[in-house]
N, C-alpha and C positions, 0 to 999 in steps of 0.2 A: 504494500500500500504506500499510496504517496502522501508527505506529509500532509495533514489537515483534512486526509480524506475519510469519511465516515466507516464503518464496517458492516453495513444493512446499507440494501434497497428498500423504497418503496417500490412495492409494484399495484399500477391499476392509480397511480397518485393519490388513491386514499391513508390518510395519515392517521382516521379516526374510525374506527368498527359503523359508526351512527352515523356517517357523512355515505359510506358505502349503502347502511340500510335506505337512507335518502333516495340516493340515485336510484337502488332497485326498485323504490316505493315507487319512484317517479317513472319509471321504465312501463311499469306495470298500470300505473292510470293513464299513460299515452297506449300502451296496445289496448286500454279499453277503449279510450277514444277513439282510433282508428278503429275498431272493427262496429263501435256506435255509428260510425259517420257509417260507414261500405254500407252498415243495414240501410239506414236513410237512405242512400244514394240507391238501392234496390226496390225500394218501397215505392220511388217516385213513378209518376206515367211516363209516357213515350212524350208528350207533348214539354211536360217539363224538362227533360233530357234533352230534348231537341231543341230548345230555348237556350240550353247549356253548351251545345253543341254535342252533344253526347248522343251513342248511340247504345242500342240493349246491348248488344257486343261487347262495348265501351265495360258497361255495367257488369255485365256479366264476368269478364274478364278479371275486375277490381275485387267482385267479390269473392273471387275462386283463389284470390291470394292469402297468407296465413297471416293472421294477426299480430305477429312482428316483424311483419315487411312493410314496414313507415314509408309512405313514400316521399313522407318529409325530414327524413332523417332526424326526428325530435326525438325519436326514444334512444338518441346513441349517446 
């Protein structure tokens, strides 16, 4: 080791057990949201979809993905 250097890593940059539960809390009420919104966005008609630009494809597609696939990258 070179001087002043410590002898542990952090790894994952959690320095505190409750800063880690935080994030997995948070992790976990974004895949609920995402798979809230996919129902919503399933539930709508073809006329509000197409106002969206969206089509049942569009929809169908979205909802066939798994619930930790963010497509806004918020739950990383």
């Amino acid at each position: 080791m070179m001087k002043g250097q410590r002898g542990y890593v952090l790894i994952g940059g959690a320095s505190h057990p409750l800063l880690s539960l935080r994030a997995l809390w948070q992790r976990i009420v974004r895949w609920h949201e995402v798979a809230r919104e996919r129902r919503v966005l399933a539930a709508l008609n073809d006329d509000a979809l197409k106002d969206m630009g969206l089509s049942r494809a569009d929809v169908e597609q979205e909802t066939h993905q798994h619930f930790w696939s963010d497509p806004l990258g918020k739950g990383r």
